[in-house]
C-alpha positions in Angstrom: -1.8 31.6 -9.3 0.3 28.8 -10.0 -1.0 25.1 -10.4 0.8 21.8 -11.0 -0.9 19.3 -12.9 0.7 16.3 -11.5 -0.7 13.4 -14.5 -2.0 14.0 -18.2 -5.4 15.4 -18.1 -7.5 17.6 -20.8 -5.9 20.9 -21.1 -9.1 22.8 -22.9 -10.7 24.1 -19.1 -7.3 25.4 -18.7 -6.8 26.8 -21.5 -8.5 30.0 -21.0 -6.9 31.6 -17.6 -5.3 34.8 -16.8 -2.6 36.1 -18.1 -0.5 35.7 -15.0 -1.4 31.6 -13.9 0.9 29.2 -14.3 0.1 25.9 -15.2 2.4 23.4 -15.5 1.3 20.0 -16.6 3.9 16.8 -17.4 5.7 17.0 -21.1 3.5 15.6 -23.7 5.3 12.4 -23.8 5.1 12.0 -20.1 2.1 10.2 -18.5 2.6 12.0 -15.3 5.6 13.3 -12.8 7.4 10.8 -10.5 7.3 11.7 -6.8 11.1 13.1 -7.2 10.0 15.4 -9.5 7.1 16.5 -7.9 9.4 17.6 -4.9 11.6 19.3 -6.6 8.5 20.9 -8.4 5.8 21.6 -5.7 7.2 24.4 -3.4 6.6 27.2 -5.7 3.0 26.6 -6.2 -0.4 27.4 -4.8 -2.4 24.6 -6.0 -2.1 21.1 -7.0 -4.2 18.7 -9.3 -3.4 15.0 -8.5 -4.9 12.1 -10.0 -7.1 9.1 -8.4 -4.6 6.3 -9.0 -1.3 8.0 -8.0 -0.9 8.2 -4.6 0.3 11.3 -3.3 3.2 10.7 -0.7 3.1 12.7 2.1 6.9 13.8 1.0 5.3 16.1 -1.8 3.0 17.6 0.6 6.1 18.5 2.9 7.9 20.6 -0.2 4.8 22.1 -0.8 5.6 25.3 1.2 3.0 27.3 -0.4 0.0 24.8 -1.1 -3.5 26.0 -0.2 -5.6 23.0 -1.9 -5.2 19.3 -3.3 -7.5 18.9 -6.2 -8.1 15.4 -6.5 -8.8 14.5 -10.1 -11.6 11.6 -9.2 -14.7 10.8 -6.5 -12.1 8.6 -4.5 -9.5 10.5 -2.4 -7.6 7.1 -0.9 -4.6 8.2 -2.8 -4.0 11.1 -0.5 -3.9 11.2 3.6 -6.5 13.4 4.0 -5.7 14.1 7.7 -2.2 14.5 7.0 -2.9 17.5 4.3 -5.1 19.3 6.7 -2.3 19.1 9.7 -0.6 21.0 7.2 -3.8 23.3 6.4 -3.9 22.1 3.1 -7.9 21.3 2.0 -8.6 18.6 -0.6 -11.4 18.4 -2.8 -12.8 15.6 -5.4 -14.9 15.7 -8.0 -17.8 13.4 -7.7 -20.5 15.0 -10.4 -18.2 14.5 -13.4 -17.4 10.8 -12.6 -21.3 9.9 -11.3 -23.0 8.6 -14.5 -19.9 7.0 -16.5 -19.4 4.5 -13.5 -23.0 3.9 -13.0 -23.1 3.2 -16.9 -19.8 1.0 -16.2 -21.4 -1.2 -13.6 -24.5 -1.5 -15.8 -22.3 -3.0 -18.4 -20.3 -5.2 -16.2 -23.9 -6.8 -14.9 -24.8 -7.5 -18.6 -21.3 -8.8 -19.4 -21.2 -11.3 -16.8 -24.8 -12.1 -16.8 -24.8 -12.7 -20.3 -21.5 -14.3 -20.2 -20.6 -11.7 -22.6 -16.9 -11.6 -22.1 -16.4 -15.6 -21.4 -18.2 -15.7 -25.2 -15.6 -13.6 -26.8 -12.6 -15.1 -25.6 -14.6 -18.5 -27.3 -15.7 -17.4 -30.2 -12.2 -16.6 -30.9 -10.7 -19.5 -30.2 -13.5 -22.3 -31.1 -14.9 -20.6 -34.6 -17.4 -23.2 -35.9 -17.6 -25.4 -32.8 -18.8 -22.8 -30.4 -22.3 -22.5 -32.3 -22.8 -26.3 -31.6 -23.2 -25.6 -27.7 -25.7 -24.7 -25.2 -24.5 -21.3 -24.2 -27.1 -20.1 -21.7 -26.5 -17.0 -19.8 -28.9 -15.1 -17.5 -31.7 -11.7 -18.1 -31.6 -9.4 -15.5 -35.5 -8.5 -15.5 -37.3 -9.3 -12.9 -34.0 -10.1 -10.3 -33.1 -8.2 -7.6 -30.2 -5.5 -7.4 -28.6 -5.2 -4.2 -26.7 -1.7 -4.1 -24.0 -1.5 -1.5 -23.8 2.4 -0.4 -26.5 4.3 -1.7 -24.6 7.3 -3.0 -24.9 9.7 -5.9 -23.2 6.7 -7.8 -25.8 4.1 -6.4 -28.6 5.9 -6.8 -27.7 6.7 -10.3 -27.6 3.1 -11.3 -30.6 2.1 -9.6 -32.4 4.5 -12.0 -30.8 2.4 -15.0 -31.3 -1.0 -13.2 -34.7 -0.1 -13.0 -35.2 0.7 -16.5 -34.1 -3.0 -17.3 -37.0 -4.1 -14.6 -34.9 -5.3 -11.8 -36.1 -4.5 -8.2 -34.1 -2.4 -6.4 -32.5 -3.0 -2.6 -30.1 -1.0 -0.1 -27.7 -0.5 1.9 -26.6 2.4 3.9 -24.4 3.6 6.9 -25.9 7.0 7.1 -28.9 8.2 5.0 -32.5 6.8 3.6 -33.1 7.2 -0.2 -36.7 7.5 -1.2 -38.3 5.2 -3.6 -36.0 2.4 -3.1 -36.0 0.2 0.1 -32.9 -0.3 3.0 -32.5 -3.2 4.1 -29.7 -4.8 6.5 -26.1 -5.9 4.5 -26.9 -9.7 5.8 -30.3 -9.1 4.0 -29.0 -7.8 0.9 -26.5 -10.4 0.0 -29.0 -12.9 0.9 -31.6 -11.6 -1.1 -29.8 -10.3 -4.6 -29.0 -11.7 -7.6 -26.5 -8.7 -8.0 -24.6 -7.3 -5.1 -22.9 -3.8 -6.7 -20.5 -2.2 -4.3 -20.2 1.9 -4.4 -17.8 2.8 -0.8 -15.2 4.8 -0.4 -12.3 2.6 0.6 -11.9 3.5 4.3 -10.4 1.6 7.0 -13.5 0.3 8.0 -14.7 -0.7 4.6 -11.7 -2.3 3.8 -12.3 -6.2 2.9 -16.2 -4.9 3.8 -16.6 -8.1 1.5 -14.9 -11.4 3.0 -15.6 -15.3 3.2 -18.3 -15.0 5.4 -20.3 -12.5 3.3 -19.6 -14.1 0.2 -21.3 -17.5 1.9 -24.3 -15.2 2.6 -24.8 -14.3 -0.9 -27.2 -16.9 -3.6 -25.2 -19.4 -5.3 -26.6 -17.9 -8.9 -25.5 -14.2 -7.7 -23.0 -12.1 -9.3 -20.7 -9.6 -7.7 -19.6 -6.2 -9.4 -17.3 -3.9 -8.3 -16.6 0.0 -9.7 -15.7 1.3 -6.1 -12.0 0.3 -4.9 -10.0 -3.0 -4.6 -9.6 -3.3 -1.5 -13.5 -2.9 -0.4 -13.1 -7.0 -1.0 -11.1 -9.7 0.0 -10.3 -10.5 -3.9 -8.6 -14.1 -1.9 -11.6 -15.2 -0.8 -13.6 -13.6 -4.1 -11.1 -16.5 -6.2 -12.2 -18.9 -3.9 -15.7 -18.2 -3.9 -15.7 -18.2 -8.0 -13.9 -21.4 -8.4 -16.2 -23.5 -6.0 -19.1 -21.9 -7.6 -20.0 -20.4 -4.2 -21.0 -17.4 -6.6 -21.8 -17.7 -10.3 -19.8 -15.0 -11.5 -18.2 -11.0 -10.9 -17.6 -8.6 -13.1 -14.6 -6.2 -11.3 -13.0 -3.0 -13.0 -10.9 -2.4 -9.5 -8.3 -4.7 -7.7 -6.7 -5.0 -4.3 -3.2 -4.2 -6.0 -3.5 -2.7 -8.5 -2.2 -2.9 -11.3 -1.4 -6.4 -10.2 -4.8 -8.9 -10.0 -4.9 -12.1 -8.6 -3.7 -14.7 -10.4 -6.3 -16.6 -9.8 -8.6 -14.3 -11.3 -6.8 -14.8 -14.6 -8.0 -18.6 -15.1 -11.6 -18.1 -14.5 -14.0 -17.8 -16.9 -17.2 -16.6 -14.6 -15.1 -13.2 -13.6 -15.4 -10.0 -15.7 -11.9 -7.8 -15.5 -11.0 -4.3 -16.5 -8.5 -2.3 -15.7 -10.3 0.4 -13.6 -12.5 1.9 -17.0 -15.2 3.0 -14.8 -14.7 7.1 -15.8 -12.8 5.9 -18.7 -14.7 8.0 -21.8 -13.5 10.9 -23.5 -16.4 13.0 -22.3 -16.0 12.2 -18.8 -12.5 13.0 -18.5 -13.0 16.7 -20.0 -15.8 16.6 -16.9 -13.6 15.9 -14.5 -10.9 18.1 -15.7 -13.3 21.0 -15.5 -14.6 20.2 -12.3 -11.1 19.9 -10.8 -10.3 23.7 -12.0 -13.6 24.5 -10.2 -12.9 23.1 -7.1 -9.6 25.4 -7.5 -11.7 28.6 -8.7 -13.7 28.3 -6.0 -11.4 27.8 -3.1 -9.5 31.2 -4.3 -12.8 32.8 -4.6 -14.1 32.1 -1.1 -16.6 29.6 -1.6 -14.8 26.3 -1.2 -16.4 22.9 -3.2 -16.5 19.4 -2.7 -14.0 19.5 0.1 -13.2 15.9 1.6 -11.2 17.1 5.0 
């Protein structure tokens, strides 16, 4: 077996393999391998771990005479065409357990930041010392408000478990599947009704810009947006317009349209939360998602396939 590791990952799950794998991963001063090298690379190998926020140009698949599986190294697989991989019988998995709770636990924070006006306050504090304890700095609670929860996945349901815990009550919407416990409602509904809207879709072409100008002008004037999911699932335009009219009261965003590049508009406004796409960004998730990777590989070989996405 032979398996490039195309980005810097933890190496403990692979430490331990036969004798006769090869695993290759970038030199240690190396974040990852540029597409050129990952041509040269690729043909020689079996299997192939890639990494959420490289894309994976259908040019590597092509030298890849002897790939059986793509191992995506996060939930979202938008880095790679899918459909392109299996023309060339090539399956790709993700790895969605590993990555579940650390961005649930990500948009939890986001909600307090920018409901509490946590990160506007520490850019102040800096800045104004003494004076800032002279104002009125009021920010909002989230008990009691309403949590609307845009794709009810394993992601969505997780944080409606912690939402819950804070008191909020908990609403949904889904293109395929009812959740027990919690009630669906309509996505008109839901960004009328919340005072958070979280967003947890895949970015697909139809869910791309899923949140424009029109569904921003649906949602309460004291709401707050977050986003853990993908950039592009908003229209981050319309997003900066919406935040400096105060046609929302505030978002809290760990993922942009072009990334790494946000909206400059962004930058100037104090209502808007941003971090650069932290969401499974904790030591012990990454050893998670490393492990699950190599199992998704493990498997394949061993005739029971997991988490395939094509």
């Amino acid at each position: 077996m032979k398996i490039l590791i195309a980005h810097q990952i933890p190496r403990s799950p692979f430490v331990n393999m036969p004798a006769d794998w090869t695993i290759t991963f970038p030199e240690e001063d190396k974040i990852r391998f540029s597409t050129e090298e990952l041509v040269e690379l690729i043909p020689t190998y079996e299997a192939f771990v890639s990494f959420f926020t490289d894309p994976v140009p259908n040019a590597v698949i092509d030298a890849a005479k002897k790939l059986k599986i793509i191992s995506n190294f996060g939930a979202g697989y938008n880095n790679i065409d899918v459909a392109y991989a299996r023309s060339k019988n090539i399956a790709v998995t993700n790895t969605p357990k590993s990555v579940c709770n650390p961005t649930a636990e990500h948009a939890m924070a986001l909600m307090l930041a920018v409901s509490r006006r946590i990160g506007e306050m520490n850019i102040k504090i800096r800045l104004q010392k003494e004076a800032l304890w002279k104002t009125n700095l009021l920010g909002h609670t989230l008990e009691g408000k309403t949590l609307g929860i845009i794709g009810m996945g394993r992601i969505g349901q997780n944080l409606a478990k912690k939402a819950e815990a804070f008191g909020m009550r908990i609403i949904y919407c889904n293109r395929f599947t009812d959740v027990p416990g919690y009630k669906r409602v309509s996505m008109e509904t839901l960004l009328s009704e919340a005072d958070v809207v979280s967003v947890h879709v895949p970015l697909t072409s139809e869910n791309t810009k899923l949140i424009g100008a029109g569904e921003l002008q649906t949602m309460k004037a004291s709401a707050y947006l977050i986003n853990t999911s993908r950039g592009a699932v908003i229209d981050e335009e319309a997003l900066a317009v919406a935040l400096e009219t105060g046609q929302i009261a505030g978002a809290g965003l760990d993922v942009f349209e072009n990334e790494p590049t946000v909206n400059e508009k962004l930058y100037k406004l104090s209502n808007v939360v941003l971090v650069p796409h932290l969401g499974t960004a904790t030591v012990e998730t990454r050893e998670g998602t490393s492990s699950e990777a190599l199992s998704n590989i493990i498997n394949f070989f061993a005739g029971s396939p997991t988490n395939v996405v094509n």
